[in-house]
C-alpha positions as CSV (number, residue, x, y, z in Angstrom):
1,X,-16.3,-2.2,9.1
2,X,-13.9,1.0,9.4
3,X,-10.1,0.7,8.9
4,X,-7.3,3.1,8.4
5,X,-4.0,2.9,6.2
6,X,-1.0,3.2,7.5
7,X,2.5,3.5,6.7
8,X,4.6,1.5,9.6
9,X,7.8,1.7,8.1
10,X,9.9,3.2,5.1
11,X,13.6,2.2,4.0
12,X,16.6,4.6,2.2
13,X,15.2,4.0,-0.9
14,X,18.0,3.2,-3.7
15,X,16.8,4.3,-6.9
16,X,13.8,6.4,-8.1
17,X,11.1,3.9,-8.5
18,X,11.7,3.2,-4.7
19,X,11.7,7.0,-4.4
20,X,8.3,7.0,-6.0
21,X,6.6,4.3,-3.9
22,X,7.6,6.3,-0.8
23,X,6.0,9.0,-2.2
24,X,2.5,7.5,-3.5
25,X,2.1,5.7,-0.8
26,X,2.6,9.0,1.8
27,X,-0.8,10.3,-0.2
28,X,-2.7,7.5,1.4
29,X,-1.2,7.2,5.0
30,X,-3.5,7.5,7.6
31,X,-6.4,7.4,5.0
32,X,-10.1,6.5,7.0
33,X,-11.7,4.2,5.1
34,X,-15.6,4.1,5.8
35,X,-16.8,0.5,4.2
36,X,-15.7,-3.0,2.9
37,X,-16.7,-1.3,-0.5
38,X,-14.9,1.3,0.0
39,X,-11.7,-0.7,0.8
40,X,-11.6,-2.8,-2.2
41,X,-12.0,0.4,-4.0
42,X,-9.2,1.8,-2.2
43,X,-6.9,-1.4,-2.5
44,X,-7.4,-1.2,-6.3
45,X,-6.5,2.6,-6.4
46,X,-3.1,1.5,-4.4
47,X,-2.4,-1.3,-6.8
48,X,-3.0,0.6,-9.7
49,X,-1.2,3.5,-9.0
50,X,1.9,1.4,-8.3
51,X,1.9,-0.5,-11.3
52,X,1.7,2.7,-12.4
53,X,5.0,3.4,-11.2
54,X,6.8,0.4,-13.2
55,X,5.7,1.8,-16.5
56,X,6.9,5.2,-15.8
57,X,10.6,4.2,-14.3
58,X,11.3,1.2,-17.0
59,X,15.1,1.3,-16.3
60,X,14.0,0.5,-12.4
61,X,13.6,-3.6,-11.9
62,X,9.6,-3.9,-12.3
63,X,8.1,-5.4,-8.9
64,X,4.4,-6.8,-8.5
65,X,2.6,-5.2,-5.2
66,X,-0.5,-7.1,-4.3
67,X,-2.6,-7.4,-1.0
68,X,-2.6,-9.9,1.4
69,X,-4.5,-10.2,5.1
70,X,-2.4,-11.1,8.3
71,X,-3.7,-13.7,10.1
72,X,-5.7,-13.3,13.2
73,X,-9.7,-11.9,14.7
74,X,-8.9,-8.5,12.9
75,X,-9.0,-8.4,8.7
76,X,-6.2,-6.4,8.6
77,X,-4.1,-6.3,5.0
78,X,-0.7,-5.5,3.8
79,X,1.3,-5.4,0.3
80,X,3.8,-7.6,-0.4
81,X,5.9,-7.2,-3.1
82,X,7.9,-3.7,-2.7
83,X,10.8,-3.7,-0.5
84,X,11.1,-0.1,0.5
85,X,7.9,0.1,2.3
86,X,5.4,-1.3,4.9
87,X,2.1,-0.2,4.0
88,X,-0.6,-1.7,6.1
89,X,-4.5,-1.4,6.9
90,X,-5.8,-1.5,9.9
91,X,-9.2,-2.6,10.8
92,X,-10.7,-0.4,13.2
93,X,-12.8,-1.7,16.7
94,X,-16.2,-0.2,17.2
């Protein structure tokens, strides 16, 4: 399976660890993402890297991002868990 990231909408963010999500998760918009292995790989990255960003803005009101799949024939994901961001994968159709 192919899929592709993609961010489907962003919100004023109101403080910089909201600032911060916007702008880690702008690196992997519209990333092409070649294989299931490859996609857990990738999920991971995301995760991490936003957990990331609770350690380096402590003053900011930690959240916990983590991946869910909407419903439906497609296995297409989202996070849940930020507010300031829709950040979704796409399965592609061959």
């Amino acid at each position: 399976m192919k899929y592709m990231s993609f961010i489907s909408a962003s919100y004023v963010p109101k403080n910089q660890l909201e600032k911060d999500q916007i702008a880690l998760l702008e690196i992997y918009n519209r990333d092409l993402i070649n294989s299931d292995k490859e996609l857990k790989e990738f999920q991971n990255e995301v995760i991490e890297g936003l957990n990331q960003l609770n350690k380096n803005n402590p003053r900011c009101d930690p959240f916990t991002p983590s991946w869910h799949e909407l419903g439906g024939d497609e296995h297409d994901y989202f996070i849940s868990g930020i507010r300031v961001v829709r950040f979704r994968i796409y399965q592609i159709k061959e």
